[in-house]
C-alpha positions as CSV (number, residue, x, y, z in Angstrom):
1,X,105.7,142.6,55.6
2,X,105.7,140.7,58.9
3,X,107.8,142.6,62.0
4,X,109.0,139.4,62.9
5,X,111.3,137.1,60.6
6,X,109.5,133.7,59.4
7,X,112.4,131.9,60.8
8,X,111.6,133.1,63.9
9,X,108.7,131.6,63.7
10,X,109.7,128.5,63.0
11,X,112.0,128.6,66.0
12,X,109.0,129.9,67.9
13,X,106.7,126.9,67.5
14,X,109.4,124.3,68.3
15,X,110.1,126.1,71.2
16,X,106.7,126.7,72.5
17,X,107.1,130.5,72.8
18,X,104.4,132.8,71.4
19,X,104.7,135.3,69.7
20,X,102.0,138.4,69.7
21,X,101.0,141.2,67.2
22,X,103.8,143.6,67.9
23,X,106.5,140.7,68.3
24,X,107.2,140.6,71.8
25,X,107.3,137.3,73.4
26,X,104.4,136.6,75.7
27,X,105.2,133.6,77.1
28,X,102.3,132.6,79.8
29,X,104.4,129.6,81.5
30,X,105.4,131.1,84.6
31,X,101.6,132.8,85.0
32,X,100.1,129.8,84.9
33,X,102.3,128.3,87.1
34,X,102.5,130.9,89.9
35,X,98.3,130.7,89.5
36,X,98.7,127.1,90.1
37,X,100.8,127.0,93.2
38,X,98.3,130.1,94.9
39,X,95.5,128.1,93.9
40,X,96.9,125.0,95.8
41,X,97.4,126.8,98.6
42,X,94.4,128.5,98.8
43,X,92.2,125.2,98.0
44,X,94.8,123.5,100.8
45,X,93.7,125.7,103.2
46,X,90.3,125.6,102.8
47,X,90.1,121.9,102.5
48,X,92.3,122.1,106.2
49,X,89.7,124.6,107.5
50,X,86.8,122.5,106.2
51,X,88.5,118.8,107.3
52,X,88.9,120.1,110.8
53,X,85.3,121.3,111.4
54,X,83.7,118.4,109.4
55,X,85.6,115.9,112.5
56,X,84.8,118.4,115.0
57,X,81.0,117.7,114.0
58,X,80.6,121.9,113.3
59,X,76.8,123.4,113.0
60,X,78.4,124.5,109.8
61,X,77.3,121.4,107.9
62,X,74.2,119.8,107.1
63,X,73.6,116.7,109.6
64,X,71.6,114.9,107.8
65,X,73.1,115.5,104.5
66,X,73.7,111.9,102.5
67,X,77.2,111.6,100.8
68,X,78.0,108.6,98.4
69,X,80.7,107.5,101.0
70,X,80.4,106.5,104.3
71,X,79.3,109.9,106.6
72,X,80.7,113.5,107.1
73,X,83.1,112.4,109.9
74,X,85.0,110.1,107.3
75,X,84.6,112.7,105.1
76,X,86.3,114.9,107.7
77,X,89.2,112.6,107.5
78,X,89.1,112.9,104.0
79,X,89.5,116.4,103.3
80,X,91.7,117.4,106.0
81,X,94.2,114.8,104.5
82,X,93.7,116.5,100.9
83,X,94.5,120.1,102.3
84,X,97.7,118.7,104.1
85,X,98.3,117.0,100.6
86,X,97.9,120.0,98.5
87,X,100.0,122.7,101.2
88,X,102.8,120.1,100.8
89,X,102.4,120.4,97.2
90,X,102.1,124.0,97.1
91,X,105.5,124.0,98.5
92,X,106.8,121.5,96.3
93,X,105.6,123.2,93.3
94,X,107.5,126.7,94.4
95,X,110.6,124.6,94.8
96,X,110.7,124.1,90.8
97,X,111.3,120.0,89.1
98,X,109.2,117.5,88.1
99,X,108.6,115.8,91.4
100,X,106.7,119.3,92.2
101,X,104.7,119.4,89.0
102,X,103.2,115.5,89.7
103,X,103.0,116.1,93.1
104,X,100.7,118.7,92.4
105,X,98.5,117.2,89.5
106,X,98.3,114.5,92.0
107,X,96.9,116.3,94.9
108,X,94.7,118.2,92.2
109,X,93.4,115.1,91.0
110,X,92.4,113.4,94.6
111,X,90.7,117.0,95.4
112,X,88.8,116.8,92.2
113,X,87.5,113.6,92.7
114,X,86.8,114.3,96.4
115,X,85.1,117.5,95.6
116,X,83.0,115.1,92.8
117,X,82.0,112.7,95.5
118,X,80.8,115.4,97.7
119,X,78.3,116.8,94.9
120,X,75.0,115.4,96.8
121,X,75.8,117.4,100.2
122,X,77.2,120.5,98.9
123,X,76.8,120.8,94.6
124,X,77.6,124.2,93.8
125,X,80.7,124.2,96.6
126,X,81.8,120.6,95.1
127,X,81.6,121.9,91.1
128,X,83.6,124.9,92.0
129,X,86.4,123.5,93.3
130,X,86.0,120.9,90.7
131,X,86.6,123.8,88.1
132,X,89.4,125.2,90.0
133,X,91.4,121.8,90.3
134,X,90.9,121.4,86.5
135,X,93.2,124.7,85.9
136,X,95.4,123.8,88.4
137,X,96.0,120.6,86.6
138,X,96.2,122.0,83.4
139,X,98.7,124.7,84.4
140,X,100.8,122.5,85.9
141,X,100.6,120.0,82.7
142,X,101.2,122.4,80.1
143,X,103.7,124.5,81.8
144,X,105.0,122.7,84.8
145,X,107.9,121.3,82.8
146,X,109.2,124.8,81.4
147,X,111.6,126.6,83.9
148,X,113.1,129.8,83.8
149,X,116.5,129.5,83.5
150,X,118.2,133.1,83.6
């Protein structure tokens, strides 16, 4: 015999709640989405730090270093305005709605295919944050729309 009622169940899956071995909900919504916004800031700032010292021409990079698009000055330009992007959708994302949630898929998405087009210079940087903007975008998607409301 099952701890919880099979009716529950049914109410469970239409609901989107789960449900684990000893009947306790264990819904993972407002995880993913509190890993989401920290990730977005974290990948903001970094993409800030990085934007800045890519214009300022830093011994950091690579001179030489051959990226799909234009040089690492334009590049520069691009990330800093990603980082700004993804802070202001950090923010937005804290604040609860919808305009939050696609703000923040959409900053994902443009660092994702930033951090794509950046493969040749730095491949291993570039994949990573690839990976991480691929779990922000899925935590927002699958869980952005669900709020608590207590």
């Amino acid at each position: 015999m099952s701890a919880i009622d099979p009716g529950a169940r049914v109410t469970a899956r239409t609901t989107g709640a789960q449900y684990d071995s000893a009947g306790y909900d264990t819904d993972s919504g407002p995880g993913w989405l509190l890993f989401a916004a920290i990730m977005v800031a974290i990948a903001g700032v970094l993409n800030v730090i990085y934007g800045i010292a890519a214009i300022g021409n830093s011994n950091f990079f690579v001179n030489d270093t051959q990226f799909i698009l234009s040089n690492l000055n334009t590049w520069g330009w691009v990330t800093l305005i990603v980082g700004v992007l993804q802070l202001l959708a950090c923010l937005s994302i804290v604040r609860g709605g919808q305009f939050g949630r696609w703000f923040g898929i959409i900053a994902a998405s443009f660092s994702a295919i930033a951090a794509l087009l950046s493969i040749p210079a730095y491949p291993f940087w570039s994949l990573a944050i690839f990976a991480l903007d691929i779990m922000i975008i899925y935590g927002l998607a699958a869980y952005g729309g669900q709020r608590q409301t207590a």
